[in-house]
NUDREN-173778 format. One record per residue (C-alpha): residue in three letters; x, y, z. Coordinates in steps of 0.1 Angstrom, whole numbers, plus 5000, padded with zeros to 4 digits. Last residue first. Layout:
<atoms>
ALAXYZ...
</atoms>
This chain:
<atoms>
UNK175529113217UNK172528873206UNK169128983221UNK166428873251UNK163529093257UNK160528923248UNK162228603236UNK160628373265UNK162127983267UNK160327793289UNK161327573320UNK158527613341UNK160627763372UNK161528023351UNK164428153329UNK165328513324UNK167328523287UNK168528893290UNK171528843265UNK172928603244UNK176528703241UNK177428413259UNK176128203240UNK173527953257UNK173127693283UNK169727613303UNK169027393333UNK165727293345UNK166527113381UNK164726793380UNK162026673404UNK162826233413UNK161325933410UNK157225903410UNK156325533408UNK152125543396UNK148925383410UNK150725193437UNK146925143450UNK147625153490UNK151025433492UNK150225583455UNK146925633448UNK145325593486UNK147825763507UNK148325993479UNK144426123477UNK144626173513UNK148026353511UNK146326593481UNK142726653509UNK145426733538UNK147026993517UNK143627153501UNK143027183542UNK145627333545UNK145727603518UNK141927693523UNK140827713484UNK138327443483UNK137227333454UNK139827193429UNK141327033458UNK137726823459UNK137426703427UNK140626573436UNK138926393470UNK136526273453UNK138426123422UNK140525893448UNK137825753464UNK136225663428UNK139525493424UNK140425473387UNK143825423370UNK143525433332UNK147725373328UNK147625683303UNK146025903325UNK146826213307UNK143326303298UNK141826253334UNK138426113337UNK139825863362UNK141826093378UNK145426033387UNK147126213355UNK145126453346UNK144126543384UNK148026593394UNK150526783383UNK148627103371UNK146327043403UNK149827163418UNK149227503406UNK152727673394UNK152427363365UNK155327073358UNK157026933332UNK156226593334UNK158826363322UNK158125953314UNK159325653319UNK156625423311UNK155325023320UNK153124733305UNK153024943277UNK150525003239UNK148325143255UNK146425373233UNK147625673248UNK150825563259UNK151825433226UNK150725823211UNK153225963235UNK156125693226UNK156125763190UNK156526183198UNK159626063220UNK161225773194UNK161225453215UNK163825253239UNK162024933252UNK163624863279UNK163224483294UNK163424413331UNK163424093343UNK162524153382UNK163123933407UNK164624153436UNK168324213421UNK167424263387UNK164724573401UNK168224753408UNK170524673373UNK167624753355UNK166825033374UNK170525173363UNK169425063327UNK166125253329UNK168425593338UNK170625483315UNK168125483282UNK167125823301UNK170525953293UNK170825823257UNK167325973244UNK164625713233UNK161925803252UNK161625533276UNK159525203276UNK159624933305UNK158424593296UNK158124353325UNK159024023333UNK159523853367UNK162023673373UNK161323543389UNK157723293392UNK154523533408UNK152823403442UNK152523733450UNK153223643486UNK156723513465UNK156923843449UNK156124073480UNK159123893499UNK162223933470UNK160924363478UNK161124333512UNK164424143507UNK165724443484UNK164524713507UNK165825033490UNK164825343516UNK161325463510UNK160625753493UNK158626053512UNK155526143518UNK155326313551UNK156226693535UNK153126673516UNK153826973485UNK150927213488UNK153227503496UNK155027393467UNK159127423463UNK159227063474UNK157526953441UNK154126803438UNK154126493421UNK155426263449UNK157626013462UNK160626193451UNK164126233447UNK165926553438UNK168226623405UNK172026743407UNK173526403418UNK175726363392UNK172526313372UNK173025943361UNK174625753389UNK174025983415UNK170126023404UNK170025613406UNK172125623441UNK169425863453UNK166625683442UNK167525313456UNK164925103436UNK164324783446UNK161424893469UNK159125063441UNK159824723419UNK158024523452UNK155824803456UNK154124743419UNK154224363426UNK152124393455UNK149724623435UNK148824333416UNK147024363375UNK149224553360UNK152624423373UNK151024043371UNK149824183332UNK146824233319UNK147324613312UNK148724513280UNK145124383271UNK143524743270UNK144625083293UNK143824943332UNK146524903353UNK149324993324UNK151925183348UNK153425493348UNK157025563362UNK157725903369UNK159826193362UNK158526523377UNK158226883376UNK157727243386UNK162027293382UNK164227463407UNK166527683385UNK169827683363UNK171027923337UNK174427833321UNK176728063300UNK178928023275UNK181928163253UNK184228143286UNK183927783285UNK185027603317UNK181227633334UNK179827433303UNK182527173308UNK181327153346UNK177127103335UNK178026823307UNK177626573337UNK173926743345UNK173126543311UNK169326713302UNK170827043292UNK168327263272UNK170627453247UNK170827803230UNK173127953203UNK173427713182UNK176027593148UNK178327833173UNK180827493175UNK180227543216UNK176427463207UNK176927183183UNK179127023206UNK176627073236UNK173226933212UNK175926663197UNK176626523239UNK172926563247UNK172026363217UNK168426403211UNK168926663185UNK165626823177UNK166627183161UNK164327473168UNK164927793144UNK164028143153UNK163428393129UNK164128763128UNK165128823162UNK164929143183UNK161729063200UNK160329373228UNK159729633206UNK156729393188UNK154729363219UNK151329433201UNK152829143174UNK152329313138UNK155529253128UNK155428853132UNK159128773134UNK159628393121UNK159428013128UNK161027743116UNK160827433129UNK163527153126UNK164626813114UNK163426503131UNK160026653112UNK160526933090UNK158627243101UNK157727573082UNK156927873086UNK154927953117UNK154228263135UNK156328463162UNK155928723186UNK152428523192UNK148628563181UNK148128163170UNK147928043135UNK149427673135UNK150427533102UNK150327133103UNK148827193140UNK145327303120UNK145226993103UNK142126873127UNK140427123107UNK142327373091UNK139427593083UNK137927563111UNK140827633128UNK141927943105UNK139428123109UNK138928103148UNK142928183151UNK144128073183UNK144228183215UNK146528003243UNK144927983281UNK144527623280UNK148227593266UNK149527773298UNK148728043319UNK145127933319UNK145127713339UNK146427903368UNK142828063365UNK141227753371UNK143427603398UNK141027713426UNK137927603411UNK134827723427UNK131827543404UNK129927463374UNK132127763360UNK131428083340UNK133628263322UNK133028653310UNK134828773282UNK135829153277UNK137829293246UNK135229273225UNK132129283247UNK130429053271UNK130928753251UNK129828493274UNK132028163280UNK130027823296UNK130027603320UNK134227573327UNK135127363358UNK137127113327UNK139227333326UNK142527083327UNK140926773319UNK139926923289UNK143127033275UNK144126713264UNK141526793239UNK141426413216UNK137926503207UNK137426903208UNK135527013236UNK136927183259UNK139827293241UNK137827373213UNK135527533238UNK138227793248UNK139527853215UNK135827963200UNK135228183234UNK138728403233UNK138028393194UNK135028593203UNK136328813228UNK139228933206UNK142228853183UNK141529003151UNK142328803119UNK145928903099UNK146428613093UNK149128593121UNK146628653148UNK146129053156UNK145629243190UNK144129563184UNK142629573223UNK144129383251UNK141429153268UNK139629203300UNK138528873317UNK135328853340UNK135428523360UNK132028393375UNK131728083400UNK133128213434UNK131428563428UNK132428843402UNK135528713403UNK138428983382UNK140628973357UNK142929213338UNK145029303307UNK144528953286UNK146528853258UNK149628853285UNK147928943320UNK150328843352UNK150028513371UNK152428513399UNK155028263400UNK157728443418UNK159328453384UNK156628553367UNK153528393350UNK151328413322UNK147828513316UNK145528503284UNK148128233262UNK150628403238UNK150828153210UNK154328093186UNK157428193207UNK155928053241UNK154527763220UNK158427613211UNK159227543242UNK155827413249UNK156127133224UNK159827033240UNK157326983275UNK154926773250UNK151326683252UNK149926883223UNK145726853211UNK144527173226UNK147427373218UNK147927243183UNK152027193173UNK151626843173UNK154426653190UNK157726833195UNK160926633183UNK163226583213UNK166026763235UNK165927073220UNK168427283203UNK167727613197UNK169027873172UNK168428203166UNK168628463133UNK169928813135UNK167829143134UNK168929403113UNK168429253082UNK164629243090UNK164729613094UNK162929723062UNK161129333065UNK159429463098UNK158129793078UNK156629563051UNK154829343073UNK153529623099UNK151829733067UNK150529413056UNK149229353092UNK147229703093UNK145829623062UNK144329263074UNK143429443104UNK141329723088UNK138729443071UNK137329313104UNK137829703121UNK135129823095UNK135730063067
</atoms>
């Protein structure tokens, strides 16, 4: 009998064993801040979205708390030469159809990220030539060229494995009912509702998850997601209101988890995504440092964060070795600001359309720059939107100007080329500076740590001190609160939730 058709019976076995002890596991519940967007690696955007892929997809490598990449679907790597990765896999490793995860579905999911139409994955490998089966459990990679962020890559949704089968069976459906080779595999998901996922028995880690199923509960409410958790109706939080942090503290049922996050808010605007981009804030950079300039980032974080969060000029966090220490924000300079619009030549107020996921404390974050940009000449008007509505608006355009998370990567190329690169996927304002390309095509060459420095504050000076490309605003802190009695939860710089290991007392 060949391995193909052994999997499927050595899935239906691990199936009815798991559901002997299914009573023995209990049930979890996580409330997020949003609704995920698609649940398709290659096609997702979302930080809530990768929440719920560390319970559904293991990826080739991971990371750990020093942010070191360690093996996950993979045991191993190794460069043959600058250009040439050899990956080992693990062996007997099943997707939730009971397919076998190996070489060959390593290659299929890494040219559907690479290629797939709509991949916001591409951006992210895009180094990658081509993908050689060696053996089963051993793929070799080869790149157009020396990428140092490559293999950081692929600790994240680049590096997750899906089902071959089921993908092209799917089609672009496949994120309806994901098939990935994770602890968990789908069930069901109800939009604004919940997803459901449960205990796959067969996972080659199985010892280490001690749920049955886990359920994810959008509730965009910071306030509901802390009552429902101190009610018991959850058992896990993210926090995104730093003022619920003190209440937390006071209940002896809870715990709180805080660390240093990889990420960034920022401001993005429409330079060049279709007509919206026509606009006197699209179209002159002058106006673009004028709004910088009437915003005091520290009084803003204050206001809304209690402080907690840090201000930033920057997308590459102070944590970074690559993080330039010279950029910094400028202090508030109101008449500086009144002084841009008149050489401008622009009549104040000056309008602009500023759109925010639609959760209540980044509704107040826009309402405190509101209040700030009012002062200099600016009529700003927020357009509050559902989160999954306003990733698709910023892909087609639809925005003069966005407030939007990202969630960070350990590589800082992670938090930059897609989103200040021309050819970048996440470049939703379509900035382009052929100068500016260079020198990130560049970083993703040269491996030196100082010189890569020097070539990310050159790419700054230009994107975001001459062009005013984007308005980065401050790194959060990632702060988790749970049960008590949930134990072993070890939480990251990245901000995901991993199950391997964690329990209910």
């Amino acid at each position: 009998m060949t391995a193909r058709l052994l999997a499927p019976l050595a899935v239906a076995a691990a199936l009815l064993a798991g559901a002997a002890h299914a009573q023995d596991r209990p049930n979890l519940r996580i409330g997020l801040r949003e609704d995920p967007d698609i649940m398709d690696p290659t096609l997702a955007r979302s930080f809530v979205g990768r929440i719920v892929f560390a319970s559904l997809c293991d990826k080739l490598f991971d990371i750990n708390d020093k942010l070191e990449i360690v093996p996950q679907l993979a045991t191993g790597y190794r460069w043959e030469d600058p250009k040439t990765l050899l990956i080992t896999l693990r062996d007997g490793v099943t997707f939730h159809d009971g397919e076998r995860m190996d070489a060959e579905a390593v290659r299929y999911s890494l040219l559907r990220h690479l290629t797939m139409q709509g991949s916001f994955r591409r951006g992210e490998i895009t180094d990658l030539e081509t993908v050689e089966v060696v053996d089963p459990t051993t793929v070799r990679l080869r790149l157009k060229q020396p990428s140092s962020p490559f293999l950081s890559q692929l600790t994240d949704r680049s590096g997750m494995i899906v089902s071959p089968k089921a993908a092209e069976a799917a089609g672009r459906d496949f994120g309806a009912r994901p098939v990935c080779a994770g602890p968990f595999r789908f069930v069901e998901r109800i939009a604004q509702d919940r997803i459901v996922l449960e205990r796959f028995p067969a996972y080659w880690n199985a010892a280490s998850i001690h749920f049955n199923r886990v359920t994810f509960q959008p509730i965009t409410d910071s306030t509901a997601r802390l009552a429902n958790l101190q009610s018991g109706t959850l058992e896990l939080i993210e926090v995104t209101s730093p003022s619920d942090v003190p209440a937390i503290r006071r209940d002896r049922r809870l715990a709180l988890s805080t660390v240093e996050g990889l990420g960034y808010w920022n401001l993005i605007f429409n330079i060049g995504n279709g007509p919206r981009a026509a606009t006197p804030m699209g179209q002159d950079r002058r106006l673009r440092e004028a709004f910088d300039l009437a915003i005091d980032r520290e009084a803003l974080i204050g206001v809304v964060y209690e402080g907690l969060h840090t201000p930033t000029a920057q997308p590459i966090p102070p944590a970074s070795p690559m993080h330039v220490r010279e950029l910094r924000p400028a202090a508030r300079d109101v008449e500086r600001a009144k002084a841009l619009l008149r050489e401008a030549g622009v009549r104040t107020p000056v309008t602009v359309d500023l759109m925010v996921p639609n959760s209540p404390e980044t509704r107040q974050a826009a309402e405190v720059m509101q209040s700030m940009v009012g002062e200099a000449g600016f009529d700003l008007r927020i357009v509050a939107t559902e989160f999954a509505s306003s990733l698709a608006a910023g892909v087609r355009g639809d925005f003069q100007a966005y407030l939007i998370a990202w969630s960070g990567r350990p590589d800082p190329d992670g938090n930059v080329w897609t989103f200040l690169h021309s050819r970048g996927a996440q470049n939703d304002g379509k900035y382009a500076n052929p100068e500016v390309d260079a020198l990130l095509d560049q970083t993703r060459t040269e491996s030196e740590p100082d010189k890569r420095r020097a070539l990310y504050a050159e790419a700054f000076r230009i994107a975001l001190t001459t062009d005013r490309a984007r308005l980065y605003l401050w790194h959060p802190k990632v702060i988790m609160a749970y049960a008590a009695r949930l134990q072993g939860l070890a939480l990251l710089p990245d901000g995901l939730i991993r199950l391997q290991g964690v329990r209910l007392r």
